[in-house]
C-alpha beads as a LAMMPS data file, in Angstrom:
LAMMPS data file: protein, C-alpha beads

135 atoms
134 bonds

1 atom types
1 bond types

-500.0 500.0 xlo xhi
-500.0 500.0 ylo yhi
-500.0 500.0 zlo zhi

Masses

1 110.0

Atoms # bond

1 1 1 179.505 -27.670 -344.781
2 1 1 178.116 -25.595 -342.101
3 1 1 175.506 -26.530 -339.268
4 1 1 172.095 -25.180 -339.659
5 1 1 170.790 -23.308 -337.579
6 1 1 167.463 -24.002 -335.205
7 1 1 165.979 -20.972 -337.239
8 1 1 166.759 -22.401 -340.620
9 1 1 165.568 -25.637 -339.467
10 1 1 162.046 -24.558 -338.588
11 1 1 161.934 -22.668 -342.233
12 1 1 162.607 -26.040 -344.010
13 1 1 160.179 -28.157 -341.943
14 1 1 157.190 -25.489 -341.989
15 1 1 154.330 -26.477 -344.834
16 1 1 153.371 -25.191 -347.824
17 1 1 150.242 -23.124 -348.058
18 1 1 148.198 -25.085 -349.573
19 1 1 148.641 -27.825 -346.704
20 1 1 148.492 -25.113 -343.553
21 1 1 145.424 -25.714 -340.999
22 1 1 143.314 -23.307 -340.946
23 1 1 143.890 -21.101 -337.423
24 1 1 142.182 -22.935 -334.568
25 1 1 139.711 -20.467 -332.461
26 1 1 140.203 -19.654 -328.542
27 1 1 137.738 -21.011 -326.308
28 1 1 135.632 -17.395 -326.300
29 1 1 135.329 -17.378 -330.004
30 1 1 134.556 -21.530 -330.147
31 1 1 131.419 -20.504 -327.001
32 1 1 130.147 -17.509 -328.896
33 1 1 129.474 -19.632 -332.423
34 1 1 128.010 -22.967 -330.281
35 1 1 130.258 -25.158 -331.624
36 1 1 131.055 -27.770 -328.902
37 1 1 134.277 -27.997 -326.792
38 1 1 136.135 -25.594 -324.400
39 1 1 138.037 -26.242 -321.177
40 1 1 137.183 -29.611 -319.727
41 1 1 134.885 -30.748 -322.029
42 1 1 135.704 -33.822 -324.575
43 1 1 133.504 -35.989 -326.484
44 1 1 134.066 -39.843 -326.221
45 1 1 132.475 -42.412 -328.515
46 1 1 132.708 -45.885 -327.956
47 1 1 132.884 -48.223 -331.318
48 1 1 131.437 -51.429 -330.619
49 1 1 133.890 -54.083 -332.283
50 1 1 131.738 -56.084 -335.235
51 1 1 131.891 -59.766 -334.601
52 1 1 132.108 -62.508 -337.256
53 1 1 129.892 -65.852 -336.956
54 1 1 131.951 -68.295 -337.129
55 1 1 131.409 -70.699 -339.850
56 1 1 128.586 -73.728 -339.680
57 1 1 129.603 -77.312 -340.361
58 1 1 126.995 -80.149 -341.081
59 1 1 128.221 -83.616 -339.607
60 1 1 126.740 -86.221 -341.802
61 1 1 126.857 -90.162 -341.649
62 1 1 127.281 -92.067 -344.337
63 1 1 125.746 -95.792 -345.258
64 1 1 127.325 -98.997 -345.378
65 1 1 126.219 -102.163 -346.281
66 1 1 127.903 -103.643 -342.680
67 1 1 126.966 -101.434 -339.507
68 1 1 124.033 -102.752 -337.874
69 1 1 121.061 -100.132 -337.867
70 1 1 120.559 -100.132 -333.766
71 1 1 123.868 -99.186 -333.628
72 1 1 123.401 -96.550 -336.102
73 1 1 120.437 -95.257 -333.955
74 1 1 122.331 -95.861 -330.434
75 1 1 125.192 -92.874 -331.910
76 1 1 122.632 -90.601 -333.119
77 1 1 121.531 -90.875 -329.999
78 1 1 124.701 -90.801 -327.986
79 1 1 126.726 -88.497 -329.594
80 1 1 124.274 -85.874 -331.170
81 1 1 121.387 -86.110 -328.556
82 1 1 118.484 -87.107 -330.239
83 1 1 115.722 -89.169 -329.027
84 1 1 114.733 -92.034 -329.917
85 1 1 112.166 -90.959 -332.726
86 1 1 114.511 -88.829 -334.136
87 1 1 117.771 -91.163 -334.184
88 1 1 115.606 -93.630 -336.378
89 1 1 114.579 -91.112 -338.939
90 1 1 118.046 -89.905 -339.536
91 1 1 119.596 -94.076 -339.891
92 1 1 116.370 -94.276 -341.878
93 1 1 117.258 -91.664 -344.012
94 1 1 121.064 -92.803 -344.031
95 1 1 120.008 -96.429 -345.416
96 1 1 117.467 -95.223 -347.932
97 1 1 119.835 -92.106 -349.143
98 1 1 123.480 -93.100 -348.662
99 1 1 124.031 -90.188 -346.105
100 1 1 121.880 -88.351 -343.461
101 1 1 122.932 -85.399 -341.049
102 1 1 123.011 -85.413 -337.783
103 1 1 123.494 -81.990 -337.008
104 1 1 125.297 -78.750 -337.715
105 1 1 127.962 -77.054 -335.248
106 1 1 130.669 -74.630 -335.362
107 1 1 134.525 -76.607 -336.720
108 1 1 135.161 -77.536 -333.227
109 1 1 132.326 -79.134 -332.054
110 1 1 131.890 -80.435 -335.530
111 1 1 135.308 -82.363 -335.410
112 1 1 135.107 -83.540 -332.098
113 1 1 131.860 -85.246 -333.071
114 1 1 132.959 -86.938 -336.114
115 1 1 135.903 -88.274 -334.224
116 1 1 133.615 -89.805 -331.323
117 1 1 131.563 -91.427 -333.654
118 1 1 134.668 -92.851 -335.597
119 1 1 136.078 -94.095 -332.594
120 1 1 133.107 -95.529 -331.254
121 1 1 132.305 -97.368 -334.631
122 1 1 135.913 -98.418 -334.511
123 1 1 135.563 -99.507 -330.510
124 1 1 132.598 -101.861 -331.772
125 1 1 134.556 -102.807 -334.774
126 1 1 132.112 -101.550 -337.360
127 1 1 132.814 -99.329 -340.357
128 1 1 130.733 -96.594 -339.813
129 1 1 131.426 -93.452 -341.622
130 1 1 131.430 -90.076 -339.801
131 1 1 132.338 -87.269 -342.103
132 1 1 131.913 -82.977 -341.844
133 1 1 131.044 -80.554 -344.544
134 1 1 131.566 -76.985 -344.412
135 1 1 127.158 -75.637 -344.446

Bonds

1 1 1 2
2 1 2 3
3 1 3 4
4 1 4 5
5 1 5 6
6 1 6 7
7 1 7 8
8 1 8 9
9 1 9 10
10 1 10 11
11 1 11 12
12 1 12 13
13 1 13 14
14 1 14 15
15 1 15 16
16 1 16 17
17 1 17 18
18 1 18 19
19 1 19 20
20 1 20 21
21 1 21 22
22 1 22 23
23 1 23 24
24 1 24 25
25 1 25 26
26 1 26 27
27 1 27 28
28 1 28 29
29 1 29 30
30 1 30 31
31 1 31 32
32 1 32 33
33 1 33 34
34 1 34 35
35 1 35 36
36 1 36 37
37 1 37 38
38 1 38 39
39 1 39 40
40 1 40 41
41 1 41 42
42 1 42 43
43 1 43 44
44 1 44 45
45 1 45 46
46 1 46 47
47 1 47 48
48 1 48 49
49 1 49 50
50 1 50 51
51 1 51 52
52 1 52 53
53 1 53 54
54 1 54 55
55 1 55 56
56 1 56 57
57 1 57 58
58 1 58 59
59 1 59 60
60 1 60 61
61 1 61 62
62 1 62 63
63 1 63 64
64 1 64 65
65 1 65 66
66 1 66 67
67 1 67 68
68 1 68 69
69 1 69 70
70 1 70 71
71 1 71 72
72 1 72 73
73 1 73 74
74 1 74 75
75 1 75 76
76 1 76 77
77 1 77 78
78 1 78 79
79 1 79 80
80 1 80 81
81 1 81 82
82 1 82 83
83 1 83 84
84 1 84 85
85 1 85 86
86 1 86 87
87 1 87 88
88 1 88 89
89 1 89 90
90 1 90 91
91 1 91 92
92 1 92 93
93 1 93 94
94 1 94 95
95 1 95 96
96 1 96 97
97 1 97 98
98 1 98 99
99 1 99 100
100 1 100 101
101 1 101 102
102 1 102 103
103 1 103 104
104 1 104 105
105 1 105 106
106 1 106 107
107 1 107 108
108 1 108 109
109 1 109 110
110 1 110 111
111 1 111 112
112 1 112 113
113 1 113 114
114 1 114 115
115 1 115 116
116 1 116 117
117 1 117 118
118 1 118 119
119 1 119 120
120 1 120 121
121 1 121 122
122 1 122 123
123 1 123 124
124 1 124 125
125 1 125 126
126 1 126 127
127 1 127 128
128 1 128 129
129 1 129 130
130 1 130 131
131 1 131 132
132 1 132 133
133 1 133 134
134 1 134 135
């Protein structure tokens, strides 16, 4: 077998005809028709990246027939910032419903909540229910 040669080389890697660029213009021809470019000129654009929201997660308390309701109202109030007006419409809710929500936050924050309240309850030894559902 023989080596090819650089000419032969250049043969078998040029394109077909059908897939050939059309011949670019020089810089005179490119000014004289308007179209935009020449020496030193470039056109940047700048994609701005689309961001995501992140999911929402409701934390909801559930009802039990043990847990105090000033407790109830003392961890809405602790732990999800409500006054006091507020905190006793949500246990309100909670003992006349079963469940009541307490707020909704992004996983994280969401998580971290429902295990301060579970730990709390557990601290006090009551069985207070803390739970998170994807909104």
């Amino acid at each position: 077998m023989r080596p090819t040669t650089d000419n032969e080389n250049s043969r078998q890697a040029a394109p077909r005809a059908s897939q050939q660029r059309a011949p670019r213009m020089a810089d005179d021809d490119r000014k004289k028709k308007g179209e935009p470019g020449g020496p030193g000129t470039a056109v940047i654009t700048k994609t701005k990246p689309q961001t995501k929201r992140p999911n929402m997660y409701r934390v909801l308390i559930l009802n039990d027939d043990y847990t105090p309701m000033e407790f109830v109202v003392h961890v809405i109030e602790r732990f999800f910032s409500k006054d006091h007006e507020a905190a006793t419409r949500i246990m309100l809710h909670v003992h006349h419903h079963g469940i009541g929500e307490c707020g909704i936050y992004t996983y994280e924050v969401a998580e971290t909540k429902v295990t301060q309240v579970m730990d709390f309850a557990r601290k006090h030894q009551h069985p207070l229910q803390c739970v998170m559902e994807k909104k």
